[in-house]
C-alpha positions, 0 to 999 in steps of 0.5 A: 153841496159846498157851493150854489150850483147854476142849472143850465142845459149841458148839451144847449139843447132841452130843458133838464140839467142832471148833475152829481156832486160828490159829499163827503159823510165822514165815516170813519166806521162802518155804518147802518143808513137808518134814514134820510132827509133831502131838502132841496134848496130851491124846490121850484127847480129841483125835479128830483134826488137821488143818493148813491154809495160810493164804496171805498173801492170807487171813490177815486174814480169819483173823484176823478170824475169830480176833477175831470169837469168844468165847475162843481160836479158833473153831468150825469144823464142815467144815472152817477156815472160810478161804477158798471152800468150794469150794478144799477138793476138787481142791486142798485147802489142807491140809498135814498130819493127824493121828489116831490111830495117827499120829506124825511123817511126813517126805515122800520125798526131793525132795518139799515142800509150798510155804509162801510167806513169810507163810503161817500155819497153822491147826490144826483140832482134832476134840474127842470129849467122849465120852471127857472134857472136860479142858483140851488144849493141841495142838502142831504141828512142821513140818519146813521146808527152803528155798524154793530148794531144787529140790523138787517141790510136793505137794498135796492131793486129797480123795475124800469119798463119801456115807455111808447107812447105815438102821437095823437090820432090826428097830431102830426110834427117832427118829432111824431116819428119815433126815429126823430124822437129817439134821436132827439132824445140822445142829443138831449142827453147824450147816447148812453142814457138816450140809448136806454129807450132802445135797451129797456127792450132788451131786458124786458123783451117785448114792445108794447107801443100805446099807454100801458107799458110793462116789463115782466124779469126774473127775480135773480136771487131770493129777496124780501121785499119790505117798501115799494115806490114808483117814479114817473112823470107828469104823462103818468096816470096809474102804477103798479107792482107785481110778484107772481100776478100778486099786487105789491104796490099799486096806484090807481091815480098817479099823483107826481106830487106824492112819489112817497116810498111805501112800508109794505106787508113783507112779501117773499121772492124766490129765484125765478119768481116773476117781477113785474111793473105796469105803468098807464100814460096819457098823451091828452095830459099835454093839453092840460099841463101848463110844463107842456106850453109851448112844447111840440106834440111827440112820440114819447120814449124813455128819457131823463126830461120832466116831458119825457116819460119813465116807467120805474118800480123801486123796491127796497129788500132783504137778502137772506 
């Protein structure tokens, strides 16, 4: 970042701030991302990072963006904002994150995400005003090798599913009803990213209400999966991966502080074959977490807040 940045709730409401900043790498050749590193600048805030390309083609836009906001970077709830919505699914332009528990990563030998000359990148902070609202100044380091060595190209697929978790038997509050939760969460973060509760529904179909959550897609196209992750928040207690009923990534005791992708055994998809994420959350984490002080019992959707829930595979993939 060229300059510290000063979280603050961009609505007046909650206790998140997301905002991207637009770097500028300098490539001046095509390039293989072969790793990174992020290193928060004041970790006590900074509740995650993700990095995203922004292809040749994109980076007016970006920059439009850029100077369309008020001080350094944007808001950006659900994601940079760049590009269709719909291009951060089955291939997500996202070349690394980090949250806590994370440090460097290097991808296996032989392996890189392509950077075409001119690509930019921008870095997507999550701040939780919980813990503070000092001035942060993050960084990333890419690890870049040639664009002609012979590496076979990464990407990203992600897996969200739906989070529905009532309140307690017992529990009664105004936020307790899903409508007031749904509606809490839009003035939060705005209604495109507060809608993603509603459209996760329709990309996975069901509607399970209760601590487990799932979401079963089809795999769009043939893929190898080579590293898998998952990503949720404090509620959480166990995640899972799964192709055709077969375990890629599982985590029985959900560790937020540990959110490290992990190598996997490569496992071959084919067009058709089922993709699917479950997650477990438990309200009774609320009584036990000192980030819940304070705050009211509620019907818990999807939403960007470190006391929002997510529920999100992320896998990194070859093509043939």
């Amino acid at each position: 970042m060229p300059a510290p940045y000063t979280p603050s709730a961009p609505t007046g409401k909650g206790t998140d701030d997301y905002r991207c900043f637009l770097l500028d790498p300098g490539l001046t050749e095509d390039a293989f991302l072969t790793g990174i590193d992020v290193l928060p600048g004041n970790p006590d805030v900074v509740h995650h990072v993700i990095l995203f390309q922004v292809p040749p083609g994109q980076v007016a836009e970006a920059k439009r963006i850029d100077a369309g906001s008020e001080g350094q970077g944007w808001t950006c709830f659900g994601g940079s904002g760049v590009g269709a919505v719909g291009d951060s699914i089955d291939r997500a332009p996202w070349i690394g994150a980090w949250a806590p528990g994370g440090g460097g990563t290097v991808h296996q030998k032989g392996y890189g995400v392509p950077l075409a000359a001119g690509t930019q990148v921008v870095m997507q902070v999550h701040y939780n005003l919980l813990a503070g609202t000092e001035p942060d100044t993050s960084a990333a380091r890419l690890r870049l090798a040639p664009g002609s060595q012979d590496l076979k190209p990464l990407e990203t697929v992600l897996l969200p599913a739906p989070v529905e978790l009532p309140c307690r038997p017992g529990k009664t509050g105004p936020l307790c009803g899903r409508a007031a939760a749904m509606a809490d969460v839009k003035a939060r973060f705005g209604e495109r990213a507060g809608a993603l509760g509603d459209l996760l529904h329709v990309l996975c179909g069901a509607e399970p209400v209760g601590p487990v959550q799932t979401c079963t897609r089809k795999a769009n196209a043939p893929m190898t999966i080579r590293a898998a992750a998952g990503h949720m928040h404090l509620l959480g207690r166990a995640i899972s991966v799964q192709v055709n009923g077969r375990k890629v990534l599982d985590i029985p005791v959900w560790n937020f502080d540990d959110q490290k992708s992990r190598p996997v055994p490569p496992v071959e998809v084919k067009a058709g074959d089922d993709l699917t994420v479950t997650c477990r959350h438990d309200q009774s984490l609320r009584d036990r977490l000192p980030a819940f002080d304070g705050q009211p019992e509620r019907y818990v959707v999807w939403g960007e807040g470190t006391t929002d829930e997510m529920c999100l595979g992320i896998l990194l993939v070859t093509r043939p």
